[in-house]
C-alpha positions as MATLAB code, in Angstrom:
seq = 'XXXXXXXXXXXXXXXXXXXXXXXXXXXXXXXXXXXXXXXXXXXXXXXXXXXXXXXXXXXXXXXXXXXXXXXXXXXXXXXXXXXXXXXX';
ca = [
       0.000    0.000    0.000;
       1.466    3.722   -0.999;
       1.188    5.619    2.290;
       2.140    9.092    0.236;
      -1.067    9.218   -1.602;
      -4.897    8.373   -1.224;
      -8.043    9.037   -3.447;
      -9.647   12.305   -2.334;
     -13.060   12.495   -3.678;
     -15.092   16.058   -2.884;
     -18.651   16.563   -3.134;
     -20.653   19.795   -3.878;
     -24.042   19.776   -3.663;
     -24.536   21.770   -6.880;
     -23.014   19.767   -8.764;
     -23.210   16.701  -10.943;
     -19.991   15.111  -10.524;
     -16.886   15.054   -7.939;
     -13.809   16.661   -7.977;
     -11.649   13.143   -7.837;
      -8.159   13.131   -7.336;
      -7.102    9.272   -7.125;
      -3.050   10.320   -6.614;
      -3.927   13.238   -3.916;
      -1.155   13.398   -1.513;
      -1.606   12.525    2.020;
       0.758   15.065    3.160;
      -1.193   17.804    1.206;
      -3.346   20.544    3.425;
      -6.548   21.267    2.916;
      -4.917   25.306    2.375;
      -3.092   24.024   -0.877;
      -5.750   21.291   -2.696;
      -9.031   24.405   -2.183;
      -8.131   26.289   -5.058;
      -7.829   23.374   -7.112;
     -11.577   22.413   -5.476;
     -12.742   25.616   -6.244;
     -11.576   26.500   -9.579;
     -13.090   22.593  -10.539;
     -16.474   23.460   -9.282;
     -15.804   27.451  -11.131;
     -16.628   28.591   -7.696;
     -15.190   31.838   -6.530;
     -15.132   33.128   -2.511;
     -16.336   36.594   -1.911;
     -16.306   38.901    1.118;
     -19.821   37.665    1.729;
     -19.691   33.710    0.591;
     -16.845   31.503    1.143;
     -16.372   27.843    0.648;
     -15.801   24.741    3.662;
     -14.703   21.647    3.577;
     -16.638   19.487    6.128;
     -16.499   15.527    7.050;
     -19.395   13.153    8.107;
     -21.347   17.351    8.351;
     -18.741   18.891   10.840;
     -16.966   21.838    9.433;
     -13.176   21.491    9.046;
     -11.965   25.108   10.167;
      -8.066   24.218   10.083;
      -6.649   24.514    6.523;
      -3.071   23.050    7.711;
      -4.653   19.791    8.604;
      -3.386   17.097    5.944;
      -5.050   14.645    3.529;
      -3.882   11.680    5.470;
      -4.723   13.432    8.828;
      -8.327   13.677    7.846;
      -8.148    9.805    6.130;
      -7.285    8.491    9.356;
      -5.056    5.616    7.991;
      -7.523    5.030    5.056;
      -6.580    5.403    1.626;
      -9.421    7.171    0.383;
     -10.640   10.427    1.998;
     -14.402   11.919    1.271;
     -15.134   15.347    2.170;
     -18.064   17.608    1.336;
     -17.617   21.521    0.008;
     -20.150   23.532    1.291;
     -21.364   27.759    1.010;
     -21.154   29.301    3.996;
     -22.609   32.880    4.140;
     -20.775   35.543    5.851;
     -22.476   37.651    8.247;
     -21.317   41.188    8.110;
];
């Protein structure tokens, strides 16, 4: 088994298909794969909107968390992107 990468598979609910990246690597953060998430899904943060990853529906705040943190051992991480207004 390659430790170094995993299958990260993201999920927006307005859209059809998943951003899939079978060779993601586990020692990626969540700060460096987002633009790649976003630009996939042509979504753009504002002032007032920004975009979250979140796992089994809890919010992951900390960007500097890894891939392989978040998989747990697992080979194959699943996260949800969701819109997350911003009060002003």
């Amino acid at each position: 088994m390659n430790t170094e990468s995993l299958i990260f598979d993201v999920r927006y609910l307005g859209a059809k298909k998943h951003y899939v990246d079978p060779h993601a690597s586990a020692t990626a953060t969540l700060a460096q794969v987002k633009p790649k998430v976003l630009a996939f899904f042509g979504l753009k943060e504002t002032p007032e909107k920004v975009y979250v990853f979140s796992q089994d529906g809890t919010p992951i705040t900390d960007l500097s968390i890894t891939l392989g943190q978040l998989a747990h051992g697992k080979h194959e991480l699943k996260l949800d992107l969701v819109e997350q207004l911003v009060q002003g």
